[in-house]
N, C-alpha and C positions, 0 to 999 in steps of 0.2 A: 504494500500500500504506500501511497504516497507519503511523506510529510507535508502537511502546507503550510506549514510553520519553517518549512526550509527557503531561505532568503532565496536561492536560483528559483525555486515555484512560483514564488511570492511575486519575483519579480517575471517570469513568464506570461502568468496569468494577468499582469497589469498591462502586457501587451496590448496596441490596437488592435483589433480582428485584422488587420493584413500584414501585421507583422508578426502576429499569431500563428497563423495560416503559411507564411513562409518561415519560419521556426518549424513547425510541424513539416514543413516540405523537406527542409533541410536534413532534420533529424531521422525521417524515413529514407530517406536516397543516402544518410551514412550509414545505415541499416545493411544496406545494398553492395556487401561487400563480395565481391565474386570470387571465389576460390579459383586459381588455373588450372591447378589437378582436374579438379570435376567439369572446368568450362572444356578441356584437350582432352575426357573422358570422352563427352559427350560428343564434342567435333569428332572423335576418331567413329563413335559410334555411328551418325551418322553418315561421315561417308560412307562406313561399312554398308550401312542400309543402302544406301543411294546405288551403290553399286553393285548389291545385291537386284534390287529392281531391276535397274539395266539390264541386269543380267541374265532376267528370267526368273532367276532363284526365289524372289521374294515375291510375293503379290500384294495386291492396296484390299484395304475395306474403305469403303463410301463414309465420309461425314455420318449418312442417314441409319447405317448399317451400325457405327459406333454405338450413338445416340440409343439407337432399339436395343441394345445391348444392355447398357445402364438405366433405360429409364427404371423409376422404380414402380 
């Protein structure tokens, strides 16, 4: 739980709603910290797929086909 007896709060919350809302933008996007391991996992995955396609090997399902899959 928060303090809001803590002076950084105190003083956030006294923010104008646009400097509110860019505080809150900022603090979500350093959130946004991308690992490389996991981003060059997934690149390598990818092409794998991509090239599997190509290739025959792999086939697609339809947007519509996912969707019927999951609904609940």
């Amino acid at each position: 739980m928060i303090d809001r007896n803590n002076p950084l709060i105190r003083e956030a919350t006294s923010l104008p709603p646009l400097d509110k809302l860019q505080l809150v933008d900022y603090l979500l996007e350093s959130l946004d910290m991308p690992d490389t391991n996991i981003e060059k996992l997934w690149a390598d995955e990818s092409s794998r797929r991509w090239e599997g396609y190509k290739a025959g090997e792999i086939s697609s399902v339809s947007a519509a086909e996912v969707f019927e899959k999951y609904k609940p």
